[in-house]
N, C-alpha and C positions, 0 to 999 in steps of 0.2 A: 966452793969449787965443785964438790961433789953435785948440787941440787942442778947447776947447768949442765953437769953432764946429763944429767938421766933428761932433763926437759932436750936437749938435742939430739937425746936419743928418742923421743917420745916422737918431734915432728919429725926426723926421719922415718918412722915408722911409717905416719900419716902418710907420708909421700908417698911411699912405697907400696901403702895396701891401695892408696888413691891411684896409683898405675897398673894398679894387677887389676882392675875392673875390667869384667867381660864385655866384648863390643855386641852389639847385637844389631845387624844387618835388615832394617825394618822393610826395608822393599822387597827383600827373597821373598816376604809373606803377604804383599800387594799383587792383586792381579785387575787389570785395569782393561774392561772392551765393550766395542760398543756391535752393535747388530742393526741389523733391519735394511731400508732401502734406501737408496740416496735422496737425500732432503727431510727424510723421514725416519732417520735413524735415530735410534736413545742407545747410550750411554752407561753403566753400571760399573760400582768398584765395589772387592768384597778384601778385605783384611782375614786373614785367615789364625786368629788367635788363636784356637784350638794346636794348629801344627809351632807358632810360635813357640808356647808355652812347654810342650810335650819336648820340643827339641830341645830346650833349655830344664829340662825336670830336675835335673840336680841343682841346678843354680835356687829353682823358683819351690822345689819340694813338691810337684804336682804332674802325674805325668796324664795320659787322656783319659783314664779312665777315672783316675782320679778329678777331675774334671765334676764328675757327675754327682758328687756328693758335696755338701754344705759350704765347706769351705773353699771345697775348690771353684763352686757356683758365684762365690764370692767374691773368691780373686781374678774370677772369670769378666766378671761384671766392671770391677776395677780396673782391669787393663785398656775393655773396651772404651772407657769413659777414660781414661786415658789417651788412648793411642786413638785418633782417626784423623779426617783428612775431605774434601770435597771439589768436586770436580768443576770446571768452570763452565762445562755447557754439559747438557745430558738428551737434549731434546733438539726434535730435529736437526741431525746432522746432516750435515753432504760430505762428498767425496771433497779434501782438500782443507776440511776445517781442525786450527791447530784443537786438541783435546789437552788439557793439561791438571792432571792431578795434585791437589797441596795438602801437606801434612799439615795436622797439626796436632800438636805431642804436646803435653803439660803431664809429667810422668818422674818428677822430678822422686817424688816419696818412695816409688818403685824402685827408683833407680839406687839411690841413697840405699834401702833397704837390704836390696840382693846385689847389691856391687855389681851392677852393671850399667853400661851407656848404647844408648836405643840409638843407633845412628839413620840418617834417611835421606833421602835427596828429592824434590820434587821432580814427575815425574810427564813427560811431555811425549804427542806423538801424533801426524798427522792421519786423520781419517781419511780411507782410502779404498778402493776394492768394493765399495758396496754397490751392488746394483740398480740398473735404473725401474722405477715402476713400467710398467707392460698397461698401457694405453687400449682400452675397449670400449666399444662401445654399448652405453648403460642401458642405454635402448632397444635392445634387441630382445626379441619375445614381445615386448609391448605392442598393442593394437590400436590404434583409435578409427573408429567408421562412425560412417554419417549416413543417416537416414531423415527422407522426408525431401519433397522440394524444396527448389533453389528459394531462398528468405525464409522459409519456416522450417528448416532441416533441424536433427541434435546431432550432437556429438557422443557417443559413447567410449569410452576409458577399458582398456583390456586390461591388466599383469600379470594375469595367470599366468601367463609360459613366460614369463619375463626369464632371461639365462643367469641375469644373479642377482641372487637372494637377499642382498646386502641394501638395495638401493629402495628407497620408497620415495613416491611421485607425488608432485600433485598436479591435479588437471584443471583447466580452467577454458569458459567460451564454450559450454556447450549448447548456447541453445540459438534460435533466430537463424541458422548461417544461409549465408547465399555460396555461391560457387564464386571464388575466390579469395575469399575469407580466411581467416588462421588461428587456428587453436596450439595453444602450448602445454608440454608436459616439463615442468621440471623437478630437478631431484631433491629431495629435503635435507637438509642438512646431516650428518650423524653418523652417515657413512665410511669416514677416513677411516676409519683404527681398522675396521674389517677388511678394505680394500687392501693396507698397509699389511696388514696380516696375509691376505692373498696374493700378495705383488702387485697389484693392478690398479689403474687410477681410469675415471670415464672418460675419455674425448672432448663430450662437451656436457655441459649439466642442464642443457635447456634446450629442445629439441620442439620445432612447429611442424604441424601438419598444415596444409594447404587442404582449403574443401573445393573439391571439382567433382564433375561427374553427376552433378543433383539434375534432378528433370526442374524445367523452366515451366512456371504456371504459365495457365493462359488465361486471360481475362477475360470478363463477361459483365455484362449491363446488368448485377443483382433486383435492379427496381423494374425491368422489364417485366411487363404484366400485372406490376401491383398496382388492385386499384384502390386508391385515396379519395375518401365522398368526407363532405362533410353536411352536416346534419344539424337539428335544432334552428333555433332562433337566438342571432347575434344579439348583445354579446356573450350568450352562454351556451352556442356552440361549442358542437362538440367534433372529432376526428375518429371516423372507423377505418380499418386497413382490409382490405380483403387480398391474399395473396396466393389462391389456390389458381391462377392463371401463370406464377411467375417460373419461371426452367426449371429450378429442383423444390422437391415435397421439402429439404431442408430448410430451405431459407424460411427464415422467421423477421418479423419487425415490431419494433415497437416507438409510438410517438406520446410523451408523456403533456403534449400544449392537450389544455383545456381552457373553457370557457375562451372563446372564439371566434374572432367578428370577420368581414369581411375587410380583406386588405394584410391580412394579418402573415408573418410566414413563420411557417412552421417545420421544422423538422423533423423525418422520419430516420430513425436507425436501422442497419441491418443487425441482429444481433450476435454479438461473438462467438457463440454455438456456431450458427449456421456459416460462419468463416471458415472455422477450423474443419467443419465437414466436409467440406469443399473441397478445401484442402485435400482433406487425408481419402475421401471417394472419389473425386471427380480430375485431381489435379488444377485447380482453378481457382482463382480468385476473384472478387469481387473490383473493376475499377475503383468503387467510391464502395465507404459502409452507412455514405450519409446522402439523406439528398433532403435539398429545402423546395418545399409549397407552399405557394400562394391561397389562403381559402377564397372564398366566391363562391356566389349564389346562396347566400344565406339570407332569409326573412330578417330582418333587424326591430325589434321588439320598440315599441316606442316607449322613451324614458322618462321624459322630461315632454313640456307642453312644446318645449321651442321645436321638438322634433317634427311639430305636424306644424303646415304655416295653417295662421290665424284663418286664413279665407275655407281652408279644408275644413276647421275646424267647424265653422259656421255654414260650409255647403251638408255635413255632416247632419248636424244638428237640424238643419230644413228636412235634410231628408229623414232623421228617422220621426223629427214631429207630425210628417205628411202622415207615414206610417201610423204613427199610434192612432193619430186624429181617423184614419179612416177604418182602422180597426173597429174602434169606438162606435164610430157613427154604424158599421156594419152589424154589431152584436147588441148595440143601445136600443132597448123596447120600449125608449121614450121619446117619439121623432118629435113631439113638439120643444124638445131642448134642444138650445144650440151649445157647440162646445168650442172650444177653441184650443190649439196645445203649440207652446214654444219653447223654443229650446235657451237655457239661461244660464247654463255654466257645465263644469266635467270636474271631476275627482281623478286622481291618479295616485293608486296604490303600489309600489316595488317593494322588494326585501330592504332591510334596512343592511346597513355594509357589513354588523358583526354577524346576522343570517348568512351572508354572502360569503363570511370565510369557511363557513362548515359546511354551506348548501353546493353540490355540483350545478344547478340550474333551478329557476325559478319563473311562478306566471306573473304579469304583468297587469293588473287591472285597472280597467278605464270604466266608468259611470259618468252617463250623460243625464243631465238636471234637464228636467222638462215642467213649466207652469202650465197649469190645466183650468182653463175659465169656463163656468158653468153657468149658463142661463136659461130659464125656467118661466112660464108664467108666471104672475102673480108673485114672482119672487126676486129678492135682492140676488145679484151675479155674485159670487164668489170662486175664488182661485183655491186650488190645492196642487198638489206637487208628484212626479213621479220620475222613477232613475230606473236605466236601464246600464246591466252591466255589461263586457265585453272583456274575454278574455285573451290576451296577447295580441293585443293590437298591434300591426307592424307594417312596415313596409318592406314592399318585394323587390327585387334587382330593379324590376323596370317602371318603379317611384310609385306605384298602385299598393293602397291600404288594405289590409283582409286583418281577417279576426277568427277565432278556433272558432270551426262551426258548430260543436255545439254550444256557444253560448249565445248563439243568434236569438235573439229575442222571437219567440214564436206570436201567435197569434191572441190577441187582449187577453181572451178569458181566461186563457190557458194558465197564465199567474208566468211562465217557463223566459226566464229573463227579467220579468220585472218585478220590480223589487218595493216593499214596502206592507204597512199594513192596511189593515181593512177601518174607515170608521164611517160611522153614520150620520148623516143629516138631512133634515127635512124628509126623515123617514125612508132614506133610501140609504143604499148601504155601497160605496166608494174606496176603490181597490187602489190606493196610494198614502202619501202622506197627508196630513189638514195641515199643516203650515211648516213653511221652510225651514225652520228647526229644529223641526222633528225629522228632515229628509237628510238633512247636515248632520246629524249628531250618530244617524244608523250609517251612513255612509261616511264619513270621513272620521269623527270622533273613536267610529267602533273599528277602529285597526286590525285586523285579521295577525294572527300571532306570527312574529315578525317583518312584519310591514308595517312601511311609514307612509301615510297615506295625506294628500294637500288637495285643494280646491280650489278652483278659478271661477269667479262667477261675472255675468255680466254687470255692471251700473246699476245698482239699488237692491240687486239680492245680496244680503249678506247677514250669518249668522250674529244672532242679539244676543248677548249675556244677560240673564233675567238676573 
């Protein structure tokens, strides 16, 4: 009987020191607010354990001061990791938005320990009262100007005296403009926290300038007075520009066609220097920076046999046999010889095509075959052979043949055109080839360094392979 009494007095006991626990009021030491602008406002809660603790010093053994030494840093740290709580928004708020603070407490060991119970209530409250951001415009101070005529203007970008320091730009479209055109500045990102900090938000973030006001170029005929010749012998014609007649010492040109026949079109450039000079000294532009010509009037180099017809070929070859024959007969100190001289074929010497990719222009050689029949007293008639060269054979706009003059064959003795060597017979000593293989072999076999060189002969002259 005894051992139930003291055990019913033991839980009453429990009961009783279980109801003497101290209450402790957790929100007196919540302070819960938020700041800033509407839309843009944060939030903050601070628990203030230090005043907690301190009030409670008898309960907990620690009052503030005690705080600052070992153990009280201890149980300073324990509470907080006990006792805290978070808030359901903290950032951008507006006027109107609920805020609502929650505990949360796991403090159980504490509580047990110092006989006390941490009471608390979740803590609710509409924001309200904040003000509105104050709307400016970001743009002020900033400059943008235009220099230069209407299509070739720039744009230049001011911020120097921009009014706040907060905003950085960027600029874009400064170049080419004409008068009506738009250039934009807008703001870089980065800005909020400063403006939010200043009260103030921009107007607009993206701001165009309009270009007006540029002077209008005036146009002008740039290829007026330039004059364009062409020169050489087609197809390795060539293009000079002469421009010191044209309206400004600026203007410059240049035409890159080479090698150049008649029919051909060609283009001359103005060059973009002399645009821009125009430009920026004169205010003027160019209508065109291109213009195409026609060449014409060019000698056309003969290439090919088919270039001359066959009947040329052979009113040719009469004529210069006449020639030679009366040469002959003029300076020959043997009248009792008769001679006779005919013309039997041509050679036709050009550059070969891989000359042609490295060479800007080249001559064109033609060698006419002539048989030379020699009769004598007393003697068997015999033939020997002579070639006369010509260089750049061609024909002119109005279908008439010429040739460099100096390769004109001069007069017999002179050796000046014709070609071959010397040999002797029946004691006399003969300024050509002795036999047509010898005249084929100097003249067509011996190619002058790069050139390809062919032969056309009449019916029964033709080189023998021995």
């Amino acid at each position: 009987m005894k051992k139930k009494t003291c055990l019913f007095f033991m839980v009453c006991m429990m009961f009783l020191l279980a109801g003497c626990a101290e209450k402790i009021d957790l929100n007196q030491y919540l302070e819960v607010e938020y700041e800033g602008v509407n839309e843009h406002a944060t939030a903050k809660y601070e628990i203030d354990y230090v005043d907690l603790i301190s009030d409670y010093d008898e309960i907990f053994g620690f009052d503030e001061d005690d705080l600052e030494d070992e153990d009280g840093e201890d149980f300073l740290e324990d509470m907080e990791d006990a006792i805290d709580g978070e808030l359901n928004e903290d950032k951008k708020l507006k006027n109107g938005d609920e805020l609502t603070f929650t505990w949360d407490v796991s403090a159980k060991k504490i509580e047990d320990k110092y006989k006390v119970k941490f009471e608390y209530t979740d803590v609710t409250m509409t924001v309200e009262g904040l003000d509105e951001l104050e709307e400016v415009d970001a743009f002020e101070g900033v400059e943008v100007t235009f220099d230069g005529p209407s299509g070739y203007a720039t744009a230049a970008f001011n911020a120097r005296n921009q009014k706040y320091d907060m905003f950085v730009y960027h600029f874009s479209g400064g170049e080419n403009l004409k008068n009506g055109d738009t250039v934009t500045v807008t703001l870089l990102d980065g800005y909020m926290e400063d403006c939010i900090e200043e009260g103030i938000i921009p107007k607009e973030t993206v701001k165009t300038y309009k270009v007006e006001g540029l002077t209008e170029l005036e146009t002008f005929d740039a290829f007026e007075g330039l004059k364009v010749t062409f020169s050489g012998y087609a197809p390795y014609g060539y293009v000079s520009l002469d421009d010191r007649a044209t309206r400004y010492d600026e203007l410059s040109f240049s035409c890159s066609a080479s090698k150049v026949s008649n029919g051909d079109e060609i283009i001359v450039e103005l060059k973009q220097y002399s645009v821009d000079r125009c430009i920026k000294n004169y205010n003027v532009i160019p209508e065109t920076t291109s213009k195409t010509y026609v060449v014409s009037g060019l000698d056309t180099l003969v290439m090919g046999y088919d270039d001359i017809p066959e009947e040329k070929w052979t009113e040719m070859g009469e004529e210069w046999s006449t020639y030679l024959l009366e040469n002959m007969n003029s300076y020959w100190n043997m009248p009792e010889t008769l001679m006779n001289v005919k013309y039997i074929g041509r050679a036709l010497g050009k550059p070969s095509a891989e000359s042609m990719e490295v060479w800007s222009s080249a001559q064109i050689y033609i060698t006419l075959f002539f048989e030379v029949t020699v009769e004598r007293p007393e003697q068997e008639p015999f033939n020997y052979y002579y070639t006369l060269e010509f260089v750049n054979w061609r024909q002119k706009p109005d279908g008439s043949y010429v040739y460099d003059e100096f390769s004109e064959p001069g007069k017999y003795y002179t050796w000046l055109g014709v070609r071959g060597n010397t040999f002797v017979r029946d004691g006399l000593q003969y300024i050509g080839f002795d036999t047509f293989n010898a005249a084929y072999e100097e003249e067509v076999f011996n190619d002058k360094a790069g050139y390809n060189t062919t032969g056309e002969f009449l019916e029964g002259y033709e080189y023998v392979t021995e």
